[in-house]
C-alpha positions in Angstrom: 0.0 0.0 0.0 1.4 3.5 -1.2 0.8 6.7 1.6 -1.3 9.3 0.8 -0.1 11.6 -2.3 2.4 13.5 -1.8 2.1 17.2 -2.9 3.8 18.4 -6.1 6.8 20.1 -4.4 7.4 17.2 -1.8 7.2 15.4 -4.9 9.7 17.3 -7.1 12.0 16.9 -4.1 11.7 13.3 -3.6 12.9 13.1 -7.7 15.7 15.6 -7.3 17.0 13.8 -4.3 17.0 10.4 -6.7 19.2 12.7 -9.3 21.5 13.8 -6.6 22.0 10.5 -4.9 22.8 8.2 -8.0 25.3 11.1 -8.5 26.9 10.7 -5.4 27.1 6.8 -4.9 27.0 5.9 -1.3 28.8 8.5 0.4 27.1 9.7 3.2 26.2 13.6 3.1 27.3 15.6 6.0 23.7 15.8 7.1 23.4 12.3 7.6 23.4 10.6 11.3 23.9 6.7 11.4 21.5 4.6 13.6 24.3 4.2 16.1 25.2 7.6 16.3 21.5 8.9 17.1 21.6 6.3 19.6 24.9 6.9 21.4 22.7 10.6 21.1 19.9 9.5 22.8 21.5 7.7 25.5 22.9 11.2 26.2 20.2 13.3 26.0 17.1 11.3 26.3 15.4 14.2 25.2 16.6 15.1 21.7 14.6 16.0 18.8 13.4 13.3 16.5 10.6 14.1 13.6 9.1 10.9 11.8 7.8 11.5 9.0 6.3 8.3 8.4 2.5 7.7 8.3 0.5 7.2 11.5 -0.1 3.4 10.9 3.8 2.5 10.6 4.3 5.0 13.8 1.5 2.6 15.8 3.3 -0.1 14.8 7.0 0.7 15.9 8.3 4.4 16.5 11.3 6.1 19.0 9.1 8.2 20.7 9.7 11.1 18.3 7.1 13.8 16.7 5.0 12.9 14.6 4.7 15.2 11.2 4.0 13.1 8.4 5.3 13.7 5.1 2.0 13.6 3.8 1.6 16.7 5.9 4.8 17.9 5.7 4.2 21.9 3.7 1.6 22.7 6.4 3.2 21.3 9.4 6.7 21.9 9.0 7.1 25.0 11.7 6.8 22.5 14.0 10.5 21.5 13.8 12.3 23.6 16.4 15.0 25.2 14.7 17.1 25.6 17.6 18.7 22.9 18.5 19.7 19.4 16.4 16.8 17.5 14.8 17.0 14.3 13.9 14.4 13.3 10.8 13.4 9.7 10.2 11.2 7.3 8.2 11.4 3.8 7.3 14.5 3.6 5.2 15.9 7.7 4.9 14.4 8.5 1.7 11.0 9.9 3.0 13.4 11.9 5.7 15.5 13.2 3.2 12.7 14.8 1.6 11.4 16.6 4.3 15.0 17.3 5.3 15.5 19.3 1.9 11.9 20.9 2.2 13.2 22.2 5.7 16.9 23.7 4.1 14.5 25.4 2.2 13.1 26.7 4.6 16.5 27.9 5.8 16.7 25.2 8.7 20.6 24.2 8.9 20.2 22.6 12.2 18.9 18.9 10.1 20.2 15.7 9.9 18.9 12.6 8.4 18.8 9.2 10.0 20.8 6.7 7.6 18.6 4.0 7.0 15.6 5.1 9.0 14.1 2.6 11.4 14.8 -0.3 9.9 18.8 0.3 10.3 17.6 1.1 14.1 15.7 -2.0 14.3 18.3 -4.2 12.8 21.1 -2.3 14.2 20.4 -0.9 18.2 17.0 -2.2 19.2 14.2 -4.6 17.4 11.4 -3.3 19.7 12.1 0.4 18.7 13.2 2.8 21.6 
């Protein structure tokens, strides 16, 4: 089953980002945070900013206890990321993150990093049941 339809920026984004990535290979960008490093994060500061961005039936079913702003609803909720201090933007796999990500530099937020991976690295990496 696909989400709901993304808007026409979000989804202009989402094909940019495709562009950009085959173009890089698999380097990681300096905005992106590996599962491991949010959770050495988190054991820290307990308290850190996390956005999902998934949909509210995959947040039911496993989430870290983060905000949850849909990408679906993304271009009308995204003032709800604080923009001062770190935020760390997750969805199943990074791709849906990344998105919103970019839609937030846009926005001129440069305090942004994308979870590599999303939750399934963090579920196959730090913790099966979530956080």
């Amino acid at each position: 089953m696909r989400g709901p339809k993304l808007s026409k920026t979000l989804l202009i984004f989402q094909i940019q980002l495709r562009r950009k990535a085959a173009n890089r290979g698999n380097r990681m960008m300096e905005d992106e945070i590996s599962a491991l490093e949010l959770s050495e994060i988190l054991e820290k500061n307990p308290d850190t900013a996390l956005i999902d961005v998934r949909e509210q039936e995959e947040f039911d079913e496993v989430n870290l206890k983060g905000t949850l702003i849909p990408l679906s609803e993304f271009e009308s909720r995204w003032s709800e990321v604080p923009k001062d201090k770190p935020v760390y933007i997750y969805c199943r796999s990074g791709r849906r993150s990344r998105t919103a990500l970019e839609y937030l530099k846009k926005q001129g937020y440069t305090n942004g990093f994308n979870v590599t991976g999303g939750i399934l690295a963090w579920l196959n990496e730090i913790n099966p049941n979530g956080r």
